[in-house]
TIRO-2110 file (N, C-alpha, C; in Angstrom, 1 decimal):
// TIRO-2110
-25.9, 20.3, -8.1, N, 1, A
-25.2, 21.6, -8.0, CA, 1, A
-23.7, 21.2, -8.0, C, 1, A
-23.1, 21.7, -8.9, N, 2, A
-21.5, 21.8, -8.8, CA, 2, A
-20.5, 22.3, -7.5, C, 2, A
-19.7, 21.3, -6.9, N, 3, A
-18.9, 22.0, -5.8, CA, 3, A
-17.8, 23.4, -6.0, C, 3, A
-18.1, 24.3, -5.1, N, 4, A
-17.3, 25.2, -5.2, CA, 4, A
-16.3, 25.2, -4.6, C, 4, A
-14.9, 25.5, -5.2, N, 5, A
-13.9, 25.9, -4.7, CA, 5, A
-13.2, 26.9, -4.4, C, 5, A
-12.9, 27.2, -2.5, N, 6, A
-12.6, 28.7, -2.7, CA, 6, A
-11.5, 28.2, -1.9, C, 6, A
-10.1, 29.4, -2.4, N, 7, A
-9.2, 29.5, -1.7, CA, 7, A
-9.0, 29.4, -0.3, C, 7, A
-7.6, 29.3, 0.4, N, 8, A
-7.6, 29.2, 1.3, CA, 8, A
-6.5, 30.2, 1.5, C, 8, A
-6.1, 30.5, 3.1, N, 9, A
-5.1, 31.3, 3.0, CA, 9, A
-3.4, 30.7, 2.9, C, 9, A
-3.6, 29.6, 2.8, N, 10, A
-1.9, 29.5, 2.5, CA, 10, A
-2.4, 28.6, 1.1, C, 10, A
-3.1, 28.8, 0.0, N, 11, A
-2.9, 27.8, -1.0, CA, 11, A
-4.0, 29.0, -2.0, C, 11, A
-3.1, 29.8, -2.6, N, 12, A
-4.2, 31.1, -3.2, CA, 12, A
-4.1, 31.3, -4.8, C, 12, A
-5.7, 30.2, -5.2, N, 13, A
-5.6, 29.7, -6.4, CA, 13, A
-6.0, 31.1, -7.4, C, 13, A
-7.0, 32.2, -7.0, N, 14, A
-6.6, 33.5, -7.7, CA, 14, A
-5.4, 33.7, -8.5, C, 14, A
-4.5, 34.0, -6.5, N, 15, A
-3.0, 34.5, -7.4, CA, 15, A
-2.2, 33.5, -8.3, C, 15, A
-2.3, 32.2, -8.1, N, 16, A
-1.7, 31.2, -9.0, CA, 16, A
-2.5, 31.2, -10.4, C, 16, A
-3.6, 31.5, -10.4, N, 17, A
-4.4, 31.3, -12.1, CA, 17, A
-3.4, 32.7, -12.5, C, 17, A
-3.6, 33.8, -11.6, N, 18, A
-3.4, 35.5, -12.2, CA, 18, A
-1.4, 34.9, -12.7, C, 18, A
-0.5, 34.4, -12.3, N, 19, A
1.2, 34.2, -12.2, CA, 19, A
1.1, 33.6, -13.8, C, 19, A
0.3, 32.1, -13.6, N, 20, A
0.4, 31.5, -14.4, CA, 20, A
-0.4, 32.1, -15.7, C, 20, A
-1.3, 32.6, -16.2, N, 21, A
-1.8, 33.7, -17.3, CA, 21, A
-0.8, 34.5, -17.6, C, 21, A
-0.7, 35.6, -16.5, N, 22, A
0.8, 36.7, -17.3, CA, 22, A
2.2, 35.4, -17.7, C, 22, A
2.3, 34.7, -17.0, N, 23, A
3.7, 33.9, -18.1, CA, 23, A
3.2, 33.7, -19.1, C, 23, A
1.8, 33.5, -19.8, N, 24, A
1.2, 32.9, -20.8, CA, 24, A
1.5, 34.1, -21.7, C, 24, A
1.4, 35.3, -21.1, N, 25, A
1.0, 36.2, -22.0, CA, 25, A
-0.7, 36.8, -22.1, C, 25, A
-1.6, 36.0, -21.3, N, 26, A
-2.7, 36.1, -21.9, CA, 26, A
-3.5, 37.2, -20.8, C, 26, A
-4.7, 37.6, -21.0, N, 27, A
-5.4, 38.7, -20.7, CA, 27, A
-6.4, 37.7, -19.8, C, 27, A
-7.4, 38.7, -18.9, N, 28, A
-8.3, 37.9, -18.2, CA, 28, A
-9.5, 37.7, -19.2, C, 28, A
-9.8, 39.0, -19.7, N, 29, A
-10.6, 39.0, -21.4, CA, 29, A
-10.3, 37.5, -21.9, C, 29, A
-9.2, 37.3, -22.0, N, 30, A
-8.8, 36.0, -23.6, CA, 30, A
-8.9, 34.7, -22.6, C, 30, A
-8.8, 34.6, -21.4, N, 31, A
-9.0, 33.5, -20.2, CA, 31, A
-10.4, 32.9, -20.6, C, 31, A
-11.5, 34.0, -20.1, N, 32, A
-13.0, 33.5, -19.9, CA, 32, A
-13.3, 33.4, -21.0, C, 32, A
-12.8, 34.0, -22.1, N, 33, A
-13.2, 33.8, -23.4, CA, 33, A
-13.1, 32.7, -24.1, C, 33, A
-11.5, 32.4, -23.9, N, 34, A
-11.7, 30.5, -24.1, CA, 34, A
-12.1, 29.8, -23.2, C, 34, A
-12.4, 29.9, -22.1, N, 35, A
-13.3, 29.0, -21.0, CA, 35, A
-14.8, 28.9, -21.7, C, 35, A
-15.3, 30.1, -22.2, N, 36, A
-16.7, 30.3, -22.1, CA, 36, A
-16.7, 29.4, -23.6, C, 36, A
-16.2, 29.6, -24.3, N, 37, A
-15.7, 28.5, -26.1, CA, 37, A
-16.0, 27.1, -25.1, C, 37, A
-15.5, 26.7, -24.2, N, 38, A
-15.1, 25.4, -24.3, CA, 38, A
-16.4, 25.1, -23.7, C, 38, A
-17.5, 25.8, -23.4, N, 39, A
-19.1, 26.0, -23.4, CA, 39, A
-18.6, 25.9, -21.5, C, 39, A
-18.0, 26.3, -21.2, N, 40, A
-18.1, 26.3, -19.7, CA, 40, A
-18.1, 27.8, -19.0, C, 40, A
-19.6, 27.9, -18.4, N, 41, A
-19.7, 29.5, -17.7, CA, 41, A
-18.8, 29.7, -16.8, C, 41, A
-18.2, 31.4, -17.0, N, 42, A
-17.4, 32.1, -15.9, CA, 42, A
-17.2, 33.3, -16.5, C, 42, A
-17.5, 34.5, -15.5, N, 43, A
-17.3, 36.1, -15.9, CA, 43, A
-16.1, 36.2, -15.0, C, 43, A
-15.5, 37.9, -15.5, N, 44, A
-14.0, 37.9, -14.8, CA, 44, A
-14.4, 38.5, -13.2, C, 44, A
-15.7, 38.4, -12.9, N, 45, A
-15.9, 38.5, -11.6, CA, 45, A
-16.1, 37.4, -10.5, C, 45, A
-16.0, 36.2, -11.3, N, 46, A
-16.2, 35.4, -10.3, CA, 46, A
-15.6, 34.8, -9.3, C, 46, A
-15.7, 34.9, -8.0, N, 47, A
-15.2, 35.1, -7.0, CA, 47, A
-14.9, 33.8, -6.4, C, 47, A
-15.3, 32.2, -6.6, N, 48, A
-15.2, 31.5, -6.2, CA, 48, A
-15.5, 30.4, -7.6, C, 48, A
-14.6, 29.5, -7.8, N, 49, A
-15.3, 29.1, -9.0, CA, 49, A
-15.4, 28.0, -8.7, C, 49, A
-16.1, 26.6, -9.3, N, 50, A
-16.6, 25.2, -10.0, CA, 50, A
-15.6, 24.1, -10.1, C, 50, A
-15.3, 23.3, -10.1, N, 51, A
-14.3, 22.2, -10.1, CA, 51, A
-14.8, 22.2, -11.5, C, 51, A
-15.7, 22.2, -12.3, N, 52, A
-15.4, 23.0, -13.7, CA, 52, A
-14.7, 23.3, -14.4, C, 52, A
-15.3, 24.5, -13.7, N, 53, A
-14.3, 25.7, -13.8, CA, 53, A
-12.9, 25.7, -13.7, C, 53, A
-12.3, 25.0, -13.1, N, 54, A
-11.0, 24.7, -12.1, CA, 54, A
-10.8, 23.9, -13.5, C, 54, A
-11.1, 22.6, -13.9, N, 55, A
-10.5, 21.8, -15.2, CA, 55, A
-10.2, 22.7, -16.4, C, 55, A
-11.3, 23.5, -16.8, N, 56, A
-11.3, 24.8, -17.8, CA, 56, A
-9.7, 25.3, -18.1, C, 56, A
-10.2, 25.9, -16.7, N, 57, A
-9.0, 27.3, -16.5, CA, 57, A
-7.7, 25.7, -16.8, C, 57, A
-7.3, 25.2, -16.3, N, 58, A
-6.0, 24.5, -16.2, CA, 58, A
-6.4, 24.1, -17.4, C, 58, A
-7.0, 23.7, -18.4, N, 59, A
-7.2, 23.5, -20.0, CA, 59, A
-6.3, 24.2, -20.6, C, 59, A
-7.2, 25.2, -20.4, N, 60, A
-6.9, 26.5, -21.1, CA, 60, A
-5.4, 27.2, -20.9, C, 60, A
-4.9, 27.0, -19.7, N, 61, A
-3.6, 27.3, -19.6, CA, 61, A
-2.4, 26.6, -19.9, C, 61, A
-2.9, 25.2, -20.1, N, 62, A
-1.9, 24.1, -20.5, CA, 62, A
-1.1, 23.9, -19.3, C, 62, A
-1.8, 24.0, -18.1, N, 63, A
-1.2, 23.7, -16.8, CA, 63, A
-1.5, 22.3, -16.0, C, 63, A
-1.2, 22.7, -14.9, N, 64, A
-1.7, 21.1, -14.1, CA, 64, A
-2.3, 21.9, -12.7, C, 64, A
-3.0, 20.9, -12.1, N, 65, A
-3.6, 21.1, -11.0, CA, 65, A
-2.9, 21.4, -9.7, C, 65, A
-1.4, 20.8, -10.0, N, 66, A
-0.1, 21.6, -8.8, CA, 66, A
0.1, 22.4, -9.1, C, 66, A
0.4, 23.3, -10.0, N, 67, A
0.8, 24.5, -10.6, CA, 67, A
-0.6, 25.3, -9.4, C, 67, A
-2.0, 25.1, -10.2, N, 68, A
-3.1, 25.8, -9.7, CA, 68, A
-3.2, 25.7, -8.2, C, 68, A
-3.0, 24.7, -7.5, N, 69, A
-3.3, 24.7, -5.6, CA, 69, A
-2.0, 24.6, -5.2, C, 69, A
-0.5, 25.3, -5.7, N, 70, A
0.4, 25.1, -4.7, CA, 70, A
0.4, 26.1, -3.7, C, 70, A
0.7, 26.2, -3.0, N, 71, A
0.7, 26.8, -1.6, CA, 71, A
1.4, 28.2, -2.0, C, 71, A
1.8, 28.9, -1.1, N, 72, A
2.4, 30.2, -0.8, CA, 72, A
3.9, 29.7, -0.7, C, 72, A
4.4, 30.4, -1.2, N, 73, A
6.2, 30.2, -0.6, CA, 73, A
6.6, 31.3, -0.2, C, 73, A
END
């Protein structure tokens, strides 16, 4: 089984995927869409995701993994 990753309250990887997408320009639609391409499952409901998932999404956004778990400022 794949480990799940769920936020924390001072390190809130939601709102950091949601900041880093709108600079992109991109939709949550065009996110899973190319996640789901890269044959890796996730609907825009999913509430806790995959260290997968987590490589995906930062794929997909052309980011890095500090961008995605930095903290709250």
């Amino acid at each position: 089984m794949e480990p799940k990753i769920k936020q924390s309250p001072t390190i809130p990887i939601g709102e950091n995927i949601r900041r880093i997408r709108l600079e992109k320009g991109m939709g949550q639609t065009e996110l899973v869409r190319q996640i789901q391409l890269l044959g890796v499952p996730l609907t825009r409901e999913s509430l806790v995701i995959s260290a997968v998932q987590l490589r995906a999404i930062r794929d997909v956004l052309q980011t890095t993994y500090d961008a995605l778990l930095a903290e709250k400022s």
